[in-house]
MARGULO-494632 format. One record per residue (C-alpha): residue number from 0; x, y, z. Coordinates in pm, 1 decimal. Layout:
% MARGULO-494632
 num       c1       c2       c3
 NUM        X        Y        Z
...
% end
This chain:
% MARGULO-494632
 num       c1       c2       c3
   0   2815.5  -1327.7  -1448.4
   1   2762.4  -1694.1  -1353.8
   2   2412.9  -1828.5  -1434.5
   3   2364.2  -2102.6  -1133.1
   4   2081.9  -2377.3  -1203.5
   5   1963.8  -2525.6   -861.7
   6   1671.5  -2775.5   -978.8
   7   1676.7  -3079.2  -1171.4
   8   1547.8  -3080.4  -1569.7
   9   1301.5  -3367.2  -1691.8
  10   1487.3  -3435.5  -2062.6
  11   1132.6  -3514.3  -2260.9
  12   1054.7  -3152.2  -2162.6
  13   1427.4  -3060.2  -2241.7
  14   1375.3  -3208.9  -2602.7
  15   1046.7  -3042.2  -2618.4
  16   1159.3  -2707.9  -2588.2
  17   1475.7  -2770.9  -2819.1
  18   1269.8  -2859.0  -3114.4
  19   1004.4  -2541.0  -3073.8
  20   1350.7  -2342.9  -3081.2
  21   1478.8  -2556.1  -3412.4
  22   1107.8  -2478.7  -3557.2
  23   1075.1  -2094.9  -3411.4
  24   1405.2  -2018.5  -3424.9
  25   1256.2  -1695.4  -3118.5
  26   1290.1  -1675.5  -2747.8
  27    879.2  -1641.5  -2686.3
  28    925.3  -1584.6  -2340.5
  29   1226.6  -1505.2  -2064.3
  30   1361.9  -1731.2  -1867.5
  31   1411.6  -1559.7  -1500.5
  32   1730.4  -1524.7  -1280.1
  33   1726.4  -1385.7   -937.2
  34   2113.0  -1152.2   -947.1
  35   2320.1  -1062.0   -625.5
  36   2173.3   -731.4   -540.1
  37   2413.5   -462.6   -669.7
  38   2393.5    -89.4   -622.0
  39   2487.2     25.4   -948.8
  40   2210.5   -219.5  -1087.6
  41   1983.1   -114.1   -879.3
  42   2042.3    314.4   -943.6
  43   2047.6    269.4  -1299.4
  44   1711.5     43.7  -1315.5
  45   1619.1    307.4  -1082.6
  46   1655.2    552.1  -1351.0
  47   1553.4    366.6  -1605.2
  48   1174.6    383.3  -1505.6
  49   1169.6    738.3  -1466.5
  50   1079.4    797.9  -1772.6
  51    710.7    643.7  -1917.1
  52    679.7    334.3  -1983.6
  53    608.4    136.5  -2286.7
  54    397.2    -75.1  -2312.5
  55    155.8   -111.8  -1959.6
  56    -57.9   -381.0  -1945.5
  57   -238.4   -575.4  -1706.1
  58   -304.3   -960.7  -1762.8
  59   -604.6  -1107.0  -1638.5
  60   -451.5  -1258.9  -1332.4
  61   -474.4   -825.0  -1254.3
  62    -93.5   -799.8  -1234.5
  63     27.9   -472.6  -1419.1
  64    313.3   -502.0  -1644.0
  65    523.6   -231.3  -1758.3
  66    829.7   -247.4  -1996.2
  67   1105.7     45.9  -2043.3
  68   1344.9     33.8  -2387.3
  69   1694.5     91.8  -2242.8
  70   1909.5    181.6  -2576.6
  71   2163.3    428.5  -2439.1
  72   2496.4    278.1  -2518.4
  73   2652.2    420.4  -2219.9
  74   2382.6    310.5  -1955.7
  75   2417.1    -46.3  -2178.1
  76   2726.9    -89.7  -2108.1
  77   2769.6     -3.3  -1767.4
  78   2472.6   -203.2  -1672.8
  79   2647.8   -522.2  -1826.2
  80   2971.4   -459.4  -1654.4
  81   2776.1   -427.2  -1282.3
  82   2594.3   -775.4  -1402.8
  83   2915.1   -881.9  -1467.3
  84   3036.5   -934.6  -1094.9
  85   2723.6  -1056.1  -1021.3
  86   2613.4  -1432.6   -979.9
  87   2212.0  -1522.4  -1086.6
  88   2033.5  -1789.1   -977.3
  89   1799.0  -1956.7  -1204.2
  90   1455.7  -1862.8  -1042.5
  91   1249.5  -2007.1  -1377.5
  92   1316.6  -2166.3  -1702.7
  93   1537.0  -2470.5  -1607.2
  94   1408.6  -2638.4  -1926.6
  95   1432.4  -2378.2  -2166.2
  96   1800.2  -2252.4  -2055.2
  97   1885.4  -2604.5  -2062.1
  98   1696.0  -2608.1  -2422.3
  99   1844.2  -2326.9  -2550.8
 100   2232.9  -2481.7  -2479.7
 101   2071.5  -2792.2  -2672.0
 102   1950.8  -2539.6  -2968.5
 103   2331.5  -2474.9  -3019.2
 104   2489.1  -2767.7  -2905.9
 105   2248.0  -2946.2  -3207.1
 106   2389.9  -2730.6  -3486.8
 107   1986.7  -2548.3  -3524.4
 108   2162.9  -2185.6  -3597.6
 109   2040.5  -2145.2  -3929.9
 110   1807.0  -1831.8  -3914.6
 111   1923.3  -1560.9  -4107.6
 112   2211.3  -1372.5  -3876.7
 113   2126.9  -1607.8  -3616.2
 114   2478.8  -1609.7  -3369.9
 115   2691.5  -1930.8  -3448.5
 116   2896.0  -1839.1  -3184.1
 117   2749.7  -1903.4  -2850.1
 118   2417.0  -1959.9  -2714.6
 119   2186.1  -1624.7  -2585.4
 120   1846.7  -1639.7  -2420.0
 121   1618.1  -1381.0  -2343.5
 122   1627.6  -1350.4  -1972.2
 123   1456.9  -1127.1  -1704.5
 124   1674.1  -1016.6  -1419.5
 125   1592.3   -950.4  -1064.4
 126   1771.9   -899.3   -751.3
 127   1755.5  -1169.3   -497.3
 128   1597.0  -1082.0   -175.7
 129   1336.2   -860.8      0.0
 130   1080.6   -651.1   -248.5
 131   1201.4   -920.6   -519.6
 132   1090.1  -1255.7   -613.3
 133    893.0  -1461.7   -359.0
 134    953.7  -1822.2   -351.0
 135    639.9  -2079.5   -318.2
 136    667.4  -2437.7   -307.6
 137    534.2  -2679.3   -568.8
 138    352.8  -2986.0   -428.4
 139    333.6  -3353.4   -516.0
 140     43.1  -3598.3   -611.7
 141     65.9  -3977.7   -555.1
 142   -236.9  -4109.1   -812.4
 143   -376.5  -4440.7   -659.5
 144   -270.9  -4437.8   -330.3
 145   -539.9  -4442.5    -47.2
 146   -442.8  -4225.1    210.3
 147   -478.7  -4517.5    470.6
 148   -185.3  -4713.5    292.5
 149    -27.4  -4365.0    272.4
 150    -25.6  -4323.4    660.5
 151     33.6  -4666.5    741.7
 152    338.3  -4664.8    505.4
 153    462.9  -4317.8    626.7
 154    439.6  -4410.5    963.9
 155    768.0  -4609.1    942.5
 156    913.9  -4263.6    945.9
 157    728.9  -4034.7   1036.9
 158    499.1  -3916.7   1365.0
 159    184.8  -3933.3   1206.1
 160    -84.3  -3671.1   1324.3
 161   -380.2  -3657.9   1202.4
 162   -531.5  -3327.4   1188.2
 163   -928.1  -3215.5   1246.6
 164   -989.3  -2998.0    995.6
 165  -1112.0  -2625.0   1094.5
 166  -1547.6  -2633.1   1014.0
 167  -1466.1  -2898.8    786.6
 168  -1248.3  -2748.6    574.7
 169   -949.8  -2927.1    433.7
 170   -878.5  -2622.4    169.8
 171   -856.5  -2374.7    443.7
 172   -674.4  -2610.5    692.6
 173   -397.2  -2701.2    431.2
 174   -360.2  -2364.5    301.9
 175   -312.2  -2231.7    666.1
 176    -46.2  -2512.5    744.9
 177    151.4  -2465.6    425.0
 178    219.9  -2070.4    517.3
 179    274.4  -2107.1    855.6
 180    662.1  -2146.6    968.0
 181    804.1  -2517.2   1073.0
 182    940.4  -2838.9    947.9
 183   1091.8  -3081.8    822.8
 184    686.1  -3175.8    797.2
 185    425.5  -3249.2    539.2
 186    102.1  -3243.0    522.2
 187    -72.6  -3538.0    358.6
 188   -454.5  -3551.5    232.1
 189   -722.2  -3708.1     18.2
 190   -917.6  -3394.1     16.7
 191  -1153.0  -3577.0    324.6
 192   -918.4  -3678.6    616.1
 193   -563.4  -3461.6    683.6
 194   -264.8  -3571.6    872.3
 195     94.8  -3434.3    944.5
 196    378.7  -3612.0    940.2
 197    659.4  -3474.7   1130.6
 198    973.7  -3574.3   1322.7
 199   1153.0  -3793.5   1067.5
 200   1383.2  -4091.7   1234.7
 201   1750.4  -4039.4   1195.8
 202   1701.9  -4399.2    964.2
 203   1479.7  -4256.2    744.3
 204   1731.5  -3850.3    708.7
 205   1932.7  -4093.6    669.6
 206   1804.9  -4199.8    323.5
 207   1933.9  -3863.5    190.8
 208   2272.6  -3880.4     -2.8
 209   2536.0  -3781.9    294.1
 210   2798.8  -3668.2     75.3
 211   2537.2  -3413.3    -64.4
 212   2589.3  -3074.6     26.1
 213   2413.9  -2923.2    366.9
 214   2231.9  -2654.1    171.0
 215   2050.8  -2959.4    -42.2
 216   2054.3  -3214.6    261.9
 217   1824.2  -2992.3    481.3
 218   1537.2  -2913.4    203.9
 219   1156.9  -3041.6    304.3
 220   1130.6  -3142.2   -101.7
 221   1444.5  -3339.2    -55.8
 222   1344.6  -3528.7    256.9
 223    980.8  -3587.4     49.4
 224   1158.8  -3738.3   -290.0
 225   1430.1  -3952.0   -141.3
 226   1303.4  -4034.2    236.8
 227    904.8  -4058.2    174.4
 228    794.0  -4054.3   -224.1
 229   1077.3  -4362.3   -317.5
 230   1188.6  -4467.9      9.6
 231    865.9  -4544.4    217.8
 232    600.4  -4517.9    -71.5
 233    795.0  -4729.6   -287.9
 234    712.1  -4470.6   -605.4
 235    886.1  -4385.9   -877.3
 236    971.7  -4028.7   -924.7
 237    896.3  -3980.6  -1262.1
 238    621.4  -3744.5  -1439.9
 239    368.8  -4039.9  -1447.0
 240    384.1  -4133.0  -1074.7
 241    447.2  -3804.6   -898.0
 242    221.6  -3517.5  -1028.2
 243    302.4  -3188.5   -931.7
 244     77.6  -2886.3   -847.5
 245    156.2  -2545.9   -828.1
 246   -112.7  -2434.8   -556.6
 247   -349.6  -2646.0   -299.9
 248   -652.2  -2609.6   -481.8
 249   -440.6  -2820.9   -764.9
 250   -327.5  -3017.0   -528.4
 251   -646.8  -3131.1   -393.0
 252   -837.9  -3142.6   -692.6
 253   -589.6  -3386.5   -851.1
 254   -530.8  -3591.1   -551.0
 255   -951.3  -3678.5   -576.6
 256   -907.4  -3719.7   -997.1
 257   -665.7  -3923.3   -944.9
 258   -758.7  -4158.4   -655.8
 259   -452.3  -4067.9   -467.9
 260   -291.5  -3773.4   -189.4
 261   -182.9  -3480.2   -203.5
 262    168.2  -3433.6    -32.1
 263    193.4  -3001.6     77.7
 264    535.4  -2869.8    115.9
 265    599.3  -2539.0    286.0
 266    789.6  -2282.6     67.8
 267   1206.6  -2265.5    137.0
 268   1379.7  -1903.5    118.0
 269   1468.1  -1734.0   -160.1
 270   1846.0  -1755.6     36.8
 271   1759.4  -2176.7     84.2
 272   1740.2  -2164.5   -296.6
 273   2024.0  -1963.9   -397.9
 274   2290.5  -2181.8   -129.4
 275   2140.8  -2492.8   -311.9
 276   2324.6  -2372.0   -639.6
 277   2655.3  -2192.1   -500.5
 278   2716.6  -2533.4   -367.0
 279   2662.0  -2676.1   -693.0
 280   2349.2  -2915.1   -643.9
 281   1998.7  -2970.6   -766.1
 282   1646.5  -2964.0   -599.0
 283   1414.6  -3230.3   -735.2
 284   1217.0  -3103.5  -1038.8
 285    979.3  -2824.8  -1024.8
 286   1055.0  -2749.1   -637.1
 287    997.3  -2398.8   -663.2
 288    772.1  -2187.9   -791.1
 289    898.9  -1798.2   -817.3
 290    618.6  -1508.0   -816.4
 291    550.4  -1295.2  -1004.3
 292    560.4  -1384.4  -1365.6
 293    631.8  -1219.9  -1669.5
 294    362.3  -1295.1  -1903.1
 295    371.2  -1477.1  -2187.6
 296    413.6  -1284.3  -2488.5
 297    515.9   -931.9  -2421.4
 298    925.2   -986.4  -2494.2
 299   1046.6  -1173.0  -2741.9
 300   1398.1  -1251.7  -2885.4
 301   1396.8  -1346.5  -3257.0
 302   1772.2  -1555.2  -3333.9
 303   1772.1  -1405.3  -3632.0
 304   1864.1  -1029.0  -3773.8
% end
């Protein structure tokens, strides 16, 4: 089975996660890959949950957990040899599979037992596709940058709209314009005044890489990073000058900490993500954000015997 990353790793967070490995020498939480759907996969974790499970929890988000222990050799086995023709996409846990390459690559296998041979991570699998995973986007904030410069700037590029929001409410405006279908567009806000921008200029598409692949060309986060963030806002895109926030109530309450906007991306596909890495290419960091979660805690994979 071929494990296919498809966004971009920050290393600080890379070397982060490397040494809590050297120091832990435990897996304290999956990373997440989103498998071809298979039928024989699917029948025999089908089967699987029959039974009860063990443990059930529910975390205080009020999502309800449930865990089976598979040990049949049998069921084992043919379970890894469906996986087998299968290819995953990485759906969460850039950093730590790239961190856990690092934990071996470094020479850190000195647990007790601990493999020597090749890297292993703890990993939770999912089919890709309908009843599965559901993709949200991540949004940027620009600290210090007034969201009259912002428009002014953007409009270079852009048709700039701006937008009345409904009784006064920028929360409910942006979190009706980020779930509704469309694009390439972004919405752009100080948390007082909204506006859209929409209809790029063929100069300003053209700002993304041609050779890249299609799959990676036609992403909204793509067009926002190379087209708007460094090209017309003149920003680095680095952890320190592009924030990222993983709803709109972030979004917005960072974008008024920080004396800045908040950009808000609409979600790609799940299928948007998974043609990004067959054809081999990155999204800018944190670009997606898969739901639900596994939580913290309930699995872990000690190295060691």
């Amino acid at each position: 089975s071929a494990v296919l990353p498809h966004e971009d790793t920050f290393a600080p967070a890379v070397a982060g996660r490397t040494a809590l490995l050297a120091a832990t020498h435990t897996d304290l939480e999956p990373i997440v890959l989103a498998h071809d759907p298979d039928p024989a996969v699917a029948e025999l974790t089908r089967q699987a949950g029959l039974g009860p499970p063990a443990p059930e929890v529910a975390d205080p988000d009020g999502v309800v957990h449930r865990l089976w222990r598979v040990t049949d050799p049998a069921t084992l086995h043919r379970l890894t040899r469906a996986l087998a023709g299968t290819r995953a996409v990485i759906a969460d846990g850039h950093h730590r599979f790239a961190a856990a390459r690092e934990h071996v690559a470094a020479g850190h296998l000195d647990a007790p037992g601990e493999d020597s041979g090749h890297g292993r991570v703890l990993a939770l699998l999912t089919p890709m596709g309908p009843g599965g995973l559901q993709v949200r986007a991540i949004h940027r904030v620009v600290p210090d940058l007034p969201l009259t410069d912002a428009l002014s700037l953007a409009g270079a590029g852009f048709r700039v709209t701006e937008v009345e929001p409904v009784h006064g409410d920028v929360r409910a405006t942006a979190m009706a314009w980020t779930t509704r279908p469309g694009g390439p567009a972004f919405l752009v806000t100080d948390g007082v005044r909204v506006a859209e921008l929409a209809e790029p200029s063929p100069q300003l598409q053209a700002a993304v890489p041609a050779e890249a692949p299609a799959a990676w060309r036609g992403l909204d986060v793509v067009l926002a990073h190379a087209a708007l963030i460094t090209g017309l806002w003149g920003r680095d895109d680095d952890p320190a000058s592009v924030l990222v926030a993983h709803d709109v109530d972030e979004a917005l309450r960072l974008a008024e900490e920080r004396a800045g906007v908040a950009l808000l991306l609409r979600s790609p596909s799940p299928s948007d993500v998974a043609a990004v890495a067959r054809a081999g290419a990155r999204m800018p960091r944190k670009s997606t954000l898969f739901v639900p979660k596994p939580r913290t805690g309930l699995v872990l994979r000690p190295h060691g015997d």
